[in-house]
C-alpha positions in Angstrom: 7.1 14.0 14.5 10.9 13.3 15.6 10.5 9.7 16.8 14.9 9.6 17.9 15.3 5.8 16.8 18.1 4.8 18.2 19.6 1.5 16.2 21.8 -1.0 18.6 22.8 -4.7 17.3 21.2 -6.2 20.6 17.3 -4.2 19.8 17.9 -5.5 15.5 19.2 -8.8 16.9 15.6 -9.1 18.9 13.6 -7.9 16.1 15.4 -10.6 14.0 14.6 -13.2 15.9 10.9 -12.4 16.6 10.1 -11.9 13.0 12.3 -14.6 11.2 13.8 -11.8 8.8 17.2 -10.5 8.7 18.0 -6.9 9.6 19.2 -6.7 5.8 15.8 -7.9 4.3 14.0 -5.6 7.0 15.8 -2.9 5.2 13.7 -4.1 2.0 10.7 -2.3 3.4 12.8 1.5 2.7 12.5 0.6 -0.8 9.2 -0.6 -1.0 7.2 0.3 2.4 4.8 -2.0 4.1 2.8 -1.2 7.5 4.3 -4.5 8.8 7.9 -4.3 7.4 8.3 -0.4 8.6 7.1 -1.5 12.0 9.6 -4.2 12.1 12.4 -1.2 11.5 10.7 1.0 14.2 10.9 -1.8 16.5 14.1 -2.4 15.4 15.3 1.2 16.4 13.7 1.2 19.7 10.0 2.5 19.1 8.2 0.9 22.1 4.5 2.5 21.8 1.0 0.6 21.9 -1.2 0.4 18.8 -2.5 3.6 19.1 0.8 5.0 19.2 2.2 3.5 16.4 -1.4 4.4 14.3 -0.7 8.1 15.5 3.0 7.9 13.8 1.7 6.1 10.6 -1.1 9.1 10.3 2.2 11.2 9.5 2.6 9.5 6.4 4.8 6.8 5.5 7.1 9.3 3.5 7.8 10.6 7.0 8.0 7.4 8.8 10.5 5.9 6.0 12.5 9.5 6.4 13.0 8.8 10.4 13.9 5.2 9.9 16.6 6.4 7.9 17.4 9.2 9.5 17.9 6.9 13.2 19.8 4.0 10.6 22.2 6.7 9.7 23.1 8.6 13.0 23.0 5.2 14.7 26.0 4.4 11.9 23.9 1.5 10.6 23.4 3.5 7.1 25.7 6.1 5.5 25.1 10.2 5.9 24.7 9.8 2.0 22.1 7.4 1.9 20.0 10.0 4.2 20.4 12.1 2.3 19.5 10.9 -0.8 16.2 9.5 0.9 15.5 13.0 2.3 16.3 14.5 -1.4 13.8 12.1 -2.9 10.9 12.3 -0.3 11.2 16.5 -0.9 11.0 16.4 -3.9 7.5 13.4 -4.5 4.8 15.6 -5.6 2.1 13.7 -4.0 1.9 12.0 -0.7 0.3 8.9 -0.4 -2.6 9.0 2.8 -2.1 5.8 4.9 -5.9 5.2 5.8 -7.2 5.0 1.9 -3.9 4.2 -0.1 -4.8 7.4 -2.4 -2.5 10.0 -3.3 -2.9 13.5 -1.9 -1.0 17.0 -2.9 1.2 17.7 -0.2 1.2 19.2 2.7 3.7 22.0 2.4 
């Protein structure tokens, strides 16, 4: 899955206004993920898809999902190349992944 978010002030700007929230308090939902709050961030960096669409992306995994959120935050200058890289360094090295349709952890699909 390489989703290319593409993070622009005018597409957060829009997101903030249709949700109430601040692009900083979207952010929130990196450190603890929520269907709702990563959607707000997808939106936020230019994801576009129907429902089924965004069910087929959250299928991945959230680990994945919150690793391309942060990946588009940083190239789109929005979060620093250290940040990402720290994220990716932590998501590597989780020993279980956690399935989005039951909420259970699973080993790893590596």
């Amino acid at each position: 899955m390489k989703l290319n978010l593409k993070y622009k002030a005018s597409t957060i700007s829009k997101v903030e206004r249709e949700n109430g929230k601040s692009f900083f308090e979207m952010l929130e939902a990196l450190e603890s993920p929520s269907v709702s709050g990563l959607e707000d961030l997808l939106k936020a960096g230019g994801f576009d898809g129907d429902e089924s669409r965004f069910d087929e992306i959250f299928d991945e995994g959230i680990e994945k999902i919150t690793f391309e959120i942060a990946e588009g935050l940083s190239e789109s200058g929005f979060l620093p190349k250290e940040a990402r890289k720290q994220i990716k360094n932590a998501l590597e090295n989780l020993q279980g992944e956690v399935s989005p349709k039951s909420g259970k952890t699973a080993k790893s699909k590596q």
